[in-house]
Every structure is written in structure tokens, then in C-alpha cells.
NUKOLDREN-100313 format. One record per atom (N, C-alpha, C, O): y, z, x. Coordinates in pm, whole numbers, padded with zeros to 5 digits, always signed. Each point is the difference from the previous one (the first is absolute). Layout:
BEGIN
YZX...
This chain:
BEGIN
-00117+00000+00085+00117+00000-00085+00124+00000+00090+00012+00087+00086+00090-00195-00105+00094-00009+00072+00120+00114-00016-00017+00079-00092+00069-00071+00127+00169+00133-00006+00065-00053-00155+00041+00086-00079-00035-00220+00048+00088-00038-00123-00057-00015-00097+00068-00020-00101-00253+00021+00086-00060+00033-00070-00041+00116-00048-00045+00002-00114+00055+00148+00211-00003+00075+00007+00140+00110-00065+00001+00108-00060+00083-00183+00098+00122+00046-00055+00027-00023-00168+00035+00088-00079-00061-00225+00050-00011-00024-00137-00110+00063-00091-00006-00009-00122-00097+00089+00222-00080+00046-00159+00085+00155+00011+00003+00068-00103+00051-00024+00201+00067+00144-00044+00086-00050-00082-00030+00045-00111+00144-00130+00101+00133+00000-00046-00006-00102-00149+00086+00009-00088-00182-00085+00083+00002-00045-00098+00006+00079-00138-00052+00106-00034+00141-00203-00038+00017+00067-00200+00020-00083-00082+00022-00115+00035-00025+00148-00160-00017-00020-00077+00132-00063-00048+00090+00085+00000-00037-00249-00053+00141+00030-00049+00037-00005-00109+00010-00098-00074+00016+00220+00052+00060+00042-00124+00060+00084+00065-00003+00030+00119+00104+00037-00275+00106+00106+00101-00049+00168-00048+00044+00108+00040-00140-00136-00130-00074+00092-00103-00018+00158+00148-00005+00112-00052-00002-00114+00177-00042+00062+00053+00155+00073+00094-00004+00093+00080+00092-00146-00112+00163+00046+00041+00046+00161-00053+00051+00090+00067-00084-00092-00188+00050+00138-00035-00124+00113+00010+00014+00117-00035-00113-00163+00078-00130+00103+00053+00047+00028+00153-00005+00114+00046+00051-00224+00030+00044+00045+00138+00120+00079+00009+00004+00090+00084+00103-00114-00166+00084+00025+00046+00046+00154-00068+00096+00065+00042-00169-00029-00138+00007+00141-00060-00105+00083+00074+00019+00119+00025-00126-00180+00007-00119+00091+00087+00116+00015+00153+00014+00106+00060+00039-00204-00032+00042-00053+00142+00146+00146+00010+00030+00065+00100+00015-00058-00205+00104+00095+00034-00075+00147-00035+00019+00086+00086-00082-00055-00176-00094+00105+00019-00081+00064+00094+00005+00120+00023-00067-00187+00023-00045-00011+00164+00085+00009+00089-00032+00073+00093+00138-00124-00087+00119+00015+00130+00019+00103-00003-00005+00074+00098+00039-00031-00241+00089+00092-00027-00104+00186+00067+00044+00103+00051-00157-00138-00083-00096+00107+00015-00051+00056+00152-00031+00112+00041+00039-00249+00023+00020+00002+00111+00125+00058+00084-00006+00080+00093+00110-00134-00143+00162+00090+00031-00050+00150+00025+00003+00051+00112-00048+00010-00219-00053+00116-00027-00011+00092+00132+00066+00085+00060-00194-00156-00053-00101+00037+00106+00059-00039+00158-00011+00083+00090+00061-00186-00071+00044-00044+00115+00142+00040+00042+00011+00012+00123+00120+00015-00205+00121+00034+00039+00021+00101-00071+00114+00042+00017-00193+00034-00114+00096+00106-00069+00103-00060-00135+00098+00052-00052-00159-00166+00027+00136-00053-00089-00068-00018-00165-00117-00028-00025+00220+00052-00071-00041+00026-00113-00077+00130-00051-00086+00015-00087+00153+00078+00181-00136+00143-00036-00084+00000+00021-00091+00051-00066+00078-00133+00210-00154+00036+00088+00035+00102+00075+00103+00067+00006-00262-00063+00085+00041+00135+00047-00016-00096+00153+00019+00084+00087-00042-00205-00025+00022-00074+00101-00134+00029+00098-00084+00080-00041+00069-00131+00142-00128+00012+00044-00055+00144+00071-00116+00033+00024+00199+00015-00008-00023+00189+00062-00057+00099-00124-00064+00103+00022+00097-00150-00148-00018+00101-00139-00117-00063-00067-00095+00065-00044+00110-00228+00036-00121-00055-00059-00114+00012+00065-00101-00010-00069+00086+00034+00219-00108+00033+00144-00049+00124-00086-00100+00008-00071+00169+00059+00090-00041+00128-00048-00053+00020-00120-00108+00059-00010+00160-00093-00073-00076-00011-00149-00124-00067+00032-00103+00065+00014+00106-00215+00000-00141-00051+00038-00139+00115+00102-00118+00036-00002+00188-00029+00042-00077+00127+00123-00093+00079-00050-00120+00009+00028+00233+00090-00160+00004+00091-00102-00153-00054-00084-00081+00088-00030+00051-00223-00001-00073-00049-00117-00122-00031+00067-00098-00031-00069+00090+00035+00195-00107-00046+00101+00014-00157+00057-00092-00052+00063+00209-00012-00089-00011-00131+00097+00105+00044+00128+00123+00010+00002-00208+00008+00084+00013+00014+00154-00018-00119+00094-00090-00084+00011+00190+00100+00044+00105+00050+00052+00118-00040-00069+00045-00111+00027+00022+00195-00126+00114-00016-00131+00078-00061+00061+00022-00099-00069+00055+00092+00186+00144-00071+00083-00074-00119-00037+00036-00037-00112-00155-00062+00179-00058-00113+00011+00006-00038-00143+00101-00054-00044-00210+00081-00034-00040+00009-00144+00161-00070-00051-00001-00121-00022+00140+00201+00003+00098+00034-00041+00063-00163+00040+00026-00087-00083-00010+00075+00227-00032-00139+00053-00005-00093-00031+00082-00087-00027-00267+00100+00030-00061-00146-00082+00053-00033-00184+00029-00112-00040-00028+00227-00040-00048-00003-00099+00206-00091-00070+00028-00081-00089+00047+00149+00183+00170-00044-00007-00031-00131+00013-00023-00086-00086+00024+00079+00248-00012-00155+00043-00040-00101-00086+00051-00112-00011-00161+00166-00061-00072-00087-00102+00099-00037-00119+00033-00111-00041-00002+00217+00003+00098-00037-00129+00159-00051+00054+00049-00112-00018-00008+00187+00064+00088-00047+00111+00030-00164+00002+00064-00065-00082-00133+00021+00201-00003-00133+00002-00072-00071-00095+00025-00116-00033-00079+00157+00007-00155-00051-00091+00122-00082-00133-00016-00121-00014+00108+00179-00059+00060+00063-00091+00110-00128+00033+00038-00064-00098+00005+00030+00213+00131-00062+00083-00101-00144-00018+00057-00096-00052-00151+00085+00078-00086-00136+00018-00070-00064-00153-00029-00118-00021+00017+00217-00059+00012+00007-00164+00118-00097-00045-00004-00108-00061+00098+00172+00105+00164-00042-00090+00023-00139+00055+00024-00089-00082-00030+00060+00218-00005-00125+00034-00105-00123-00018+00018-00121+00015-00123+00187-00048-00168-00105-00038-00039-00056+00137+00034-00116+00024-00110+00195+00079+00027-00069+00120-00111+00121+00063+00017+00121+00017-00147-00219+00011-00106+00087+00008-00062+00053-00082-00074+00087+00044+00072-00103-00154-00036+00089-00137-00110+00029-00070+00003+00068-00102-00136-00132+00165-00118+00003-00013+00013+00132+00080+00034+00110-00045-00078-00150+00205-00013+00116+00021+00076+00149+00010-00044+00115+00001+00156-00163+00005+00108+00148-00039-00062+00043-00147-00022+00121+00011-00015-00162-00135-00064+00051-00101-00124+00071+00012-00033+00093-00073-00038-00144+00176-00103+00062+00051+00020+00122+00080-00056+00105-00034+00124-00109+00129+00017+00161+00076+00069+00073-00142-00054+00109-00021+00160-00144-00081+00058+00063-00033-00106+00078-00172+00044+00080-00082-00194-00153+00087-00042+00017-00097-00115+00105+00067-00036+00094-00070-00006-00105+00168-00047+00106+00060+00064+00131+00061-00073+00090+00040+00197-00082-00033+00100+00098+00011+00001+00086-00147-00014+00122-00005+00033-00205-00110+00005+00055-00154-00133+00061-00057-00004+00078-00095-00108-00127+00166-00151+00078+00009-00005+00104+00047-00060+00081-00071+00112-00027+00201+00023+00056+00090+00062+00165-00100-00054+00108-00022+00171-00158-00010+00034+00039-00087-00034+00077-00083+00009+00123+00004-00050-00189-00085-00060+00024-00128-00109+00101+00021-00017+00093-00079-00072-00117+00211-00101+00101-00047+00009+00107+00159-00095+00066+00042+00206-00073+00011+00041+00144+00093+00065+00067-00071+00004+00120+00029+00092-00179-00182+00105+00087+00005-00003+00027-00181+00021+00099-00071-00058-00239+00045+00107+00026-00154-00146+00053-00106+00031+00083-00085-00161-00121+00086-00121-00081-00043-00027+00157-00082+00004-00019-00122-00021+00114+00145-00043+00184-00010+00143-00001-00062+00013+00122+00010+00095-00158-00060+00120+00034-00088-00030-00094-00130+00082+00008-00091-00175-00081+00077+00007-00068-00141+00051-00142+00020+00017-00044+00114+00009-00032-00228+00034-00089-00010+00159+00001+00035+00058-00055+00093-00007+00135-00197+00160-00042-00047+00116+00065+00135-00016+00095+00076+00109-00173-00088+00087+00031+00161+00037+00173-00064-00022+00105+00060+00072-00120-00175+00089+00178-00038-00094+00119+00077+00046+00113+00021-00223-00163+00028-00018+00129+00067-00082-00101+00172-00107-00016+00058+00240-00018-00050-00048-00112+00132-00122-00066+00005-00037-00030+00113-00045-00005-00218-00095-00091-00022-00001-00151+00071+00090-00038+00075-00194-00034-00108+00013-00115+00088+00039-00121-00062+00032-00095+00071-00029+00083-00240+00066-00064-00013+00092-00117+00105-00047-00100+00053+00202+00154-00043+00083-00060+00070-00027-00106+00112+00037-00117+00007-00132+00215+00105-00097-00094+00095-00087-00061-00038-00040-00076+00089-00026+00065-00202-00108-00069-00052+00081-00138-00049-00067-00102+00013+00187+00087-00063+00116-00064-00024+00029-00099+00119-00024-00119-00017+00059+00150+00102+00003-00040+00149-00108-00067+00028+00012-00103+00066-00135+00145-00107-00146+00002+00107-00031-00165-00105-00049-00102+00049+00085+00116-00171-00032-00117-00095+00085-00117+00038-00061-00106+00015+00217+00107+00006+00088-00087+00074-00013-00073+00121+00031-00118+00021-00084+00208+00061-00059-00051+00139-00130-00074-00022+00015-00111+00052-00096+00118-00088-00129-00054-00060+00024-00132-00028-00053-00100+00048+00151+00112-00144+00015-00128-00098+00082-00089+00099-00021-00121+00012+00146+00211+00081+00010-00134+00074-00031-00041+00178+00074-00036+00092-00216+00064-00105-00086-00019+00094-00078-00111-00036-00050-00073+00085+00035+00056-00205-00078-00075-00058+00123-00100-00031-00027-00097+00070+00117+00078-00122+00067-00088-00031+00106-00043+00126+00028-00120+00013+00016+00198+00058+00076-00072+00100+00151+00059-00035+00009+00109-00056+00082-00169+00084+00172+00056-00027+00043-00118-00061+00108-00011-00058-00178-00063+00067+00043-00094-00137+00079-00114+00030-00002-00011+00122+00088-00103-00187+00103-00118+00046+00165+00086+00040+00088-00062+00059-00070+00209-00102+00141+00008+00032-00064+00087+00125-00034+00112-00038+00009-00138+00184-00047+00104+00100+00016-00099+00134+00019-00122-00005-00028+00183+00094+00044-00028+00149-00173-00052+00016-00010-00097+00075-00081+00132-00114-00114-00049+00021-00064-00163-00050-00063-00079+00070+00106+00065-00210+00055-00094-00071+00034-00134+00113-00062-00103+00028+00223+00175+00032+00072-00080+00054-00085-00015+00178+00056-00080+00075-00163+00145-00029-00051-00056+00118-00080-00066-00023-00024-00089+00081-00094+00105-00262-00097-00101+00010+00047-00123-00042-00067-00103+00013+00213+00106-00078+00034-00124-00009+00042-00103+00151+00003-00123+00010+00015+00196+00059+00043-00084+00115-00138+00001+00107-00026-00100+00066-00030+00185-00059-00202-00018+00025-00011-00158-00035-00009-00078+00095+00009+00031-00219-00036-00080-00073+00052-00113+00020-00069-00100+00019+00236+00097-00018+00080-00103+00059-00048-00064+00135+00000-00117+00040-00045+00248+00021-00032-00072+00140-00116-00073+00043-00016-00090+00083-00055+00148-00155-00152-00074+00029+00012-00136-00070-00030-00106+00056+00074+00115-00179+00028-00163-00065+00080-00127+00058-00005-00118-00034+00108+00205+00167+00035-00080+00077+00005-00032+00104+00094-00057+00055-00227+00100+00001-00092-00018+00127-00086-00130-00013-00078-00031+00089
């Protein structure tokens, strides 16, 4: 498998635009959750408080954990809003919402009012769906397999 064949089965989608407001509401949710965890912003507690909490729940080493789990939403969240990578950014970011779900929320019930998993299960269904579907005709991914395509047709 060549590099531009290889590249086109990650980035390829679907075009329609049906998959724009799944990225871009998961995409700021995710950023936003990430903020959290990574700077302290929005009423996080930033990566020294979230370490610790994680620590607290048994994912060790909490600083790392705190880390990965930001980074993920974080960027994950930034690469969402733009459609650019989105197979697999849905993928780390749907195994992050697993992660989730059954370290933290899964033993509170369903419903968020007693931190249930709901919310992440929400997330975990979004990412899914656009792993499987791609980021769609309005996405930066869109716009490389279109030019993938251009080029080989004019070779």
C-alpha cells in the first residue's frame, strides 16, 4: 500500500454535510473538557488537581493519566472542529469516553444529576458515528482527499 493510498483510507468521507454539527458541537465539548484538565480553564482544576484526582480513583500515575486523557480531548476536540483526521481522532477520542465511563461515571447510574454516564456515553456515540462516517464534505479532510484525487487523475 502506497503513502496516498494509505492516507486516503484514514481521511476519506462521506459528502454530505449531515456530519458538521456532530463535529463541531462534540469538537467544542471536547476542547472545552480538555481546557479543564490541561490549563485550569473553565473550572478545571488543570493538570496538578486532575493528576491527583485521577491518582485518587486508581489511574496511576494521575499527572500522566491527567495528560493523556486532556491531550485527547484537548486536541482531539481542535481536530473535530476543523474535520481533519477524524477517523482516527474519533477513535482515540471514543476510547477515552470508555475509559471514562467505566473508571469514573458507570457505579453513579445513568443520569449526569448524580454524575452518571450518560453525558460520556453521548460523546462515546458521536465519536463512533464519526469514525464510521468520516467529517464529512464541509472538513479539511474532505479538502485533502479531494486533491489526493486531483492528483492521481493527473498523473
Amino acid at each position: 500500500m502506497n503513502i496516498k493510498n494509505f492516507t486516503n483510507s484514514i481521511i476519506k468521507t462521506e459528502q454530505s454535510i449531515s456530519a458538521l454539527p456532530l463535529r463541531l458541537i462534540a469538537g467544542i465539548l471536547f476542547t472545552a473538557h480538555g481546557a479543564q484538565k490541561l490549563f485550569a480553564w473553565f473550572g478545571g482544576y488543570g493538570l496538578d488537581g486532575t493528576g491527583q484526582w485521577m491518582e485518587s480513583i486508581g489511574l496511576a500515575p494521575g499527572y500522566l493519566m491527567a495528560l493523556m486523557a486532556g491531550s485527547a480531548e484537548f486536541f482531539g476536540g481542535l481536530l473535530l472542529i476543523i474535520g481533519f483526521l477524524t477517523r482516527p481522532t474519533s477513535f482515540v477520542l471514543a476510547i477515552t469516553m470508555v475509559v471514562a465511563i467505566f473508571s469514573v461515571h458507570l457505579e453513579n447510574g445513568l443520569f449526569m444529576a448524580t454524575n452518571g454516564y450518560e453525558f460520556a456515553l453521548a460523546l462515546f456515540a458521536i465519536s463512533i458515528s464519526l469514525m464510521f462516517s468520516g467529517a464529512g464534505k464541509l472538513s479539511l479532510d474532505n479538502g485533502v482527499t479531494q486533491r489526493l484525487a486531483s492528483s492521481v487523475i493527473n498523473k
